[in-house]
C-alpha positions in Angstrom: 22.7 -4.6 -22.8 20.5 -1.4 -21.6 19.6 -3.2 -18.3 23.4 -3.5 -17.2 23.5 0.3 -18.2 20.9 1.0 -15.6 22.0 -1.6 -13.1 25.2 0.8 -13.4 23.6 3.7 -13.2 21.7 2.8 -10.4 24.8 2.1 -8.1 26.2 4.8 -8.9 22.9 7.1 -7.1 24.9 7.0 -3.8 28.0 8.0 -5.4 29.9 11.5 -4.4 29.3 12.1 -8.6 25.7 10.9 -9.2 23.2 11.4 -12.1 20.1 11.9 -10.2 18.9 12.1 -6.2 19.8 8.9 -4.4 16.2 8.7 -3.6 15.3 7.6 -7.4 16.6 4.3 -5.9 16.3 4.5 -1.8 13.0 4.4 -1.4 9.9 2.9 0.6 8.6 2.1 -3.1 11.8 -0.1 -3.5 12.1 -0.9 -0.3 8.6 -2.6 -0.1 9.4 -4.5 -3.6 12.7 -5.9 -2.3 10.4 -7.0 1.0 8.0 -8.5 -0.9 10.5 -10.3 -3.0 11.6 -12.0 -0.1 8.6 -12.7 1.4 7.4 -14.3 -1.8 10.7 -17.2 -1.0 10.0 -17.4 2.9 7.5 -19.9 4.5 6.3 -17.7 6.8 2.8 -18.4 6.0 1.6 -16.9 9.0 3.0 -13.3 8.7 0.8 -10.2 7.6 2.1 -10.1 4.6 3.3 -14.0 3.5 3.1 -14.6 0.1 1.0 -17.8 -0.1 1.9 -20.4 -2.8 -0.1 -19.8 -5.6 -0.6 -15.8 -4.6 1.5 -13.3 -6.4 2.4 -9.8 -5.3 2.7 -6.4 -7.6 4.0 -3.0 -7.2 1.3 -0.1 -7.8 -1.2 -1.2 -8.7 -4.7 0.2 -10.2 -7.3 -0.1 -7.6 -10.9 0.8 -9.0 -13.0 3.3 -6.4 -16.7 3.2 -6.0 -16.8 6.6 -6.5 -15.4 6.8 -10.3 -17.3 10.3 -12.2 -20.3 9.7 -13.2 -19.8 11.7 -15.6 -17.0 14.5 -16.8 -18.4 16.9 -14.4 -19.0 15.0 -11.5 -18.4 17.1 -8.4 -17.9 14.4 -6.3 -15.9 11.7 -8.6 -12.1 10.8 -7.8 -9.8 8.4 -10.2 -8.9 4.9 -9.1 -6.4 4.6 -6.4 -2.5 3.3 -7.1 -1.5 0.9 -4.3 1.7 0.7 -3.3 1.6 -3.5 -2.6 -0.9 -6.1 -3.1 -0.8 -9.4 -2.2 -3.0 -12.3 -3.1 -5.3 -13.9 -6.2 -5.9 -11.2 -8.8 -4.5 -10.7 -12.5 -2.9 -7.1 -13.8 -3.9 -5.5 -17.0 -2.0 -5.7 -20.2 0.8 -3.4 -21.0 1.1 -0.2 -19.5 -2.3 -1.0 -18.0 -2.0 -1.7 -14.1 -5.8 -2.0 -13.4 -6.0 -4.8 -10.9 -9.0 -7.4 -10.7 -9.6 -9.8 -8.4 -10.0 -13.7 -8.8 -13.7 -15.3 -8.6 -12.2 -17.5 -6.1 -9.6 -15.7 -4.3 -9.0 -16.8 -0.9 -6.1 -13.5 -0.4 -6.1 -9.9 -0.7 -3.7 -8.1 1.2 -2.4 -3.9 0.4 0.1 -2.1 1.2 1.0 1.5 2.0 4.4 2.2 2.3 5.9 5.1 4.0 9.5 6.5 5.2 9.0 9.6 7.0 5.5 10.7 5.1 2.5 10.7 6.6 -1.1 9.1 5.2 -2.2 11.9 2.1 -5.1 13.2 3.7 -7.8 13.2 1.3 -9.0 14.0 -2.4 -10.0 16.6 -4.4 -13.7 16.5 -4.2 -13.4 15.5 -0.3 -10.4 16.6 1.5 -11.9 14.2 4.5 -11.0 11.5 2.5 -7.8 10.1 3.4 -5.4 7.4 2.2 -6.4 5.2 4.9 -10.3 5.1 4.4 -9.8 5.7 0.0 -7.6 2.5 0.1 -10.1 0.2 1.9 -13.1 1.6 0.5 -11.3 0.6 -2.9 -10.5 -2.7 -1.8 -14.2 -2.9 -1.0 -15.1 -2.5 -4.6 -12.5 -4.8 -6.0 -14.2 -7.0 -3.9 -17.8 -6.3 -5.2 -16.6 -6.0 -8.7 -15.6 -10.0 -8.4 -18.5 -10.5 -6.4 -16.5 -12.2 -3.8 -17.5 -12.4 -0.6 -14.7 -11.3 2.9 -16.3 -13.9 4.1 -15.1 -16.3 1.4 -11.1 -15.0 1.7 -9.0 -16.5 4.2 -6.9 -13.3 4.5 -7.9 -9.9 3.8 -6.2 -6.6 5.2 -5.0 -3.0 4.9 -1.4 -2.7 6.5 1.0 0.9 6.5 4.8 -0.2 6.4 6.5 2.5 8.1 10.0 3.3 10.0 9.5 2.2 13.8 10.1 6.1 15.2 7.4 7.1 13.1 5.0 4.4 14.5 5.8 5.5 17.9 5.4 8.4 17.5 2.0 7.7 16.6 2.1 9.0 13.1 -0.6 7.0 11.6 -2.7 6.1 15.0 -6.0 7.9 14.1 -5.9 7.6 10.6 -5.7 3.5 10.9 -8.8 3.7 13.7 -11.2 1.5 12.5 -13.9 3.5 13.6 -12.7 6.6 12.2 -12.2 4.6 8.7 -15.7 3.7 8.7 -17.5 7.2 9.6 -15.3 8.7 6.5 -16.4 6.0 4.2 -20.0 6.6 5.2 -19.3 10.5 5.4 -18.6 9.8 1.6 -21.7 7.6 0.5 -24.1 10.2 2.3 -23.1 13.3 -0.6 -24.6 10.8 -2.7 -27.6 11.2 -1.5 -29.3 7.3 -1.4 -27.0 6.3 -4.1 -24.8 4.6 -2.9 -26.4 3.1 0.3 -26.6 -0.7 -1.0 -23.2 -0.1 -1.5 -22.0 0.9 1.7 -24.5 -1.9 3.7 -23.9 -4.9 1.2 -19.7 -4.2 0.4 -17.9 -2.1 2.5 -19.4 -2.7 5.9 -18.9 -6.6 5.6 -15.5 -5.8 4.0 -14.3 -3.7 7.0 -15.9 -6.5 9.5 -13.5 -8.7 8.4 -10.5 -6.9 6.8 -7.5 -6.8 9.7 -6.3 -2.8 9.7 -2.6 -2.5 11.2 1.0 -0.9 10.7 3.8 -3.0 10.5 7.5 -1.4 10.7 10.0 -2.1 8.2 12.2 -3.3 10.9 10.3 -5.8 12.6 9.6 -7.1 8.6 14.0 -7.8 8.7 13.7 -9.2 11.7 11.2 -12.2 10.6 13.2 -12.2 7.2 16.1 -12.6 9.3 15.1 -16.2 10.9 15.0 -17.6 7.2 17.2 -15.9 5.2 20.3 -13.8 7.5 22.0 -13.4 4.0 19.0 -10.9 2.9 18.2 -9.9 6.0 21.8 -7.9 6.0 21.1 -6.6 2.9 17.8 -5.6 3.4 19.2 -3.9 6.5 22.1 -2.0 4.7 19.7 -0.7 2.2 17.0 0.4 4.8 20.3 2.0 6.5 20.3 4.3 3.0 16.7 4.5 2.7 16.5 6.5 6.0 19.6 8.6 5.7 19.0 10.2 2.0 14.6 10.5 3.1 15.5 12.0 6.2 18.1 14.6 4.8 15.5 15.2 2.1 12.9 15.9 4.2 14.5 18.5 6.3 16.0 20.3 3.5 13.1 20.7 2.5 11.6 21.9 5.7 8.6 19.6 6.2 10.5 17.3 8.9 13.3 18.3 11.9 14.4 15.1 13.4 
C-alpha cells in the first residue's frame, strides 16, 4: 500500500541517507498533532487543552477574519487565518476545504499556536501591527459571531502558544500574549475602518477577549501531565520532542536567525 511507503519513508528522515530534511517530519506541526492525539484519550478534563468527550480537535484549520476584502482592492483586507490546533464543537469543510465553523451550541473552543524556536509572525500585509497573537483571537471572535454564539454561553474558550520551555523563559512571547496589548491592536485595526467596524469590536471581540483565557503552555510540561496517564506515550512523545529540538535548532542556526 502507498501509506506503508510513506510510513517508510518517513523513518527513514533521520537516517544518515535521507530523502528530504528531517524537519518534514520533526516538527511543532507534528508535534502538536501527536499531543492532541493523546490528549483526545486522556481524562484530564481539566487541562488547557483536554479534549472533552464529544469535542474533536483538527490540524490547520481555516479560521474566517472580520477583515476579509471587501472587495479585490481592498487596502486593508487580509485572507482567513490557518490555526495550527483547535479544540472544541465545530465541523470542517468538505474536501480540501479546511474552513472551520463553529456549533450553534458549542460549549468549547480552544486554538492553538505552536512554535519550536520561532517567534509570533508579527503582522500582515495591510497592517504590519497586526500580529499572530491579536489576528488569531480577533478571528476566533468572528467564528464566534458568525455562529452567533455567545463567550458567555462556552464553558471554555482560549488562545494558548505551545512552545519549548527556554523559549518561554526567555520571555519570547511575553508582550505579544499581553492581554492589553492584544486588545489596543485589535482596536488599532477596527479604527482604519473608519465606524465600520465599531459594532463589531463593542458587540464580539470585546466580550470575546473578556472571557477567552490567553496563556503559553510549554511542550514539556504538556509530557509531563500525559505522563501521569499514559508513561508509555509520554516516552515517546519525549524521544520525539528530543528530535524535534535537535534538527529545528540546527536549522535555525544554519540559517543564521538563532545562536543558541
Amino acid at each position: 500500500m502507498i501509506l506503508n511507503k510513506v510510513r517508510s519513508l518517513l523513518a527513514s528522515c533521520s537516517a544518515d541517507k535521507s530523502y528530504f530534511p528531517p524537519t518534514i517530519l520533526y516538527n511543532e506541526g507534528w508535534m502538536l498533532r501527536l499531543i492532541l492525539d493523546c490528549f483526545s484519550n486522556l481524562d484530564a478534563q481539566d487541562h488547557e487543552i483536554a479534549v472533552p468527550k464529544g469535542c474533536r480537535w483538527y490540524s490547520e484549520a481555516l479560521l474566517p477574519s472580520a477583515f476579509l476584502p471587501r472587495n479585490r482592492s481592498d487596502p486593508l483586507g487580509e485572507s482567513w487565518t490557518h490555526a495550527d490546533g483547535v479544540i472544541g464543537h465545530f465541523e470542517i469543510g468538505k474536501g480540501a476545504k479546511a474552513n472551520l465553523v463553529l456549533s450553534s451550541n458549542a460549549t468549547h473552543f480552544v486554538v492553538l499556536e505552536a512554535k519550536m524556536f520561532s517567534k509570533l509572525s508579527p503582522g500582515v500585509k495591510h497592517a504590519t501591527y497586526f500580529d499572530q497573537a491579536a489576528r488569531n483571537i480577533a478571528c476566533m471572535t468572528e467564528v464566534l459571531s458568525r455562529a452567533k454564539r455567545s463567550p458567555s454561553k462556552l464553558a471554555s474558550l482560549g488562545f494558548y502558544v505551545l512552545a519549548p520551555k527556554s523559549q518561554i523563559d526567555l520571555g519570547i512571547f511575553k508582550n505579544d500574549l499581553n492581554r492589553d496589548s492584544i486588545r489596543e491592536k485589535v482596536e488599532r485595526r477596527v479604527k482604519e475602518y473608519g465606524g465600520e467596524k465599531d459594532n463589531w469590536l463593542l458587540e464580539n471581540f470585546i466580550p470575546a477577549w473578556r472571557c477567552m483565557k490567553i496563556d503559553v503552555l510549554s511542550w514539556e510540561g504538556l509530557i509531563d501531565t500525559i505522563k501521569k496517564y499514559d508513561p508509555d506515550s509520554a516516552n515517546e512523545l519525549e524521544q520525539f520532542y528530543a528530535l524535534c529540538l535537535q534538527y529545528n535548532k540546527i536549522e535555525r542556526v544554519d540559517n543564521g536567525a538563532l545562536d543558541l
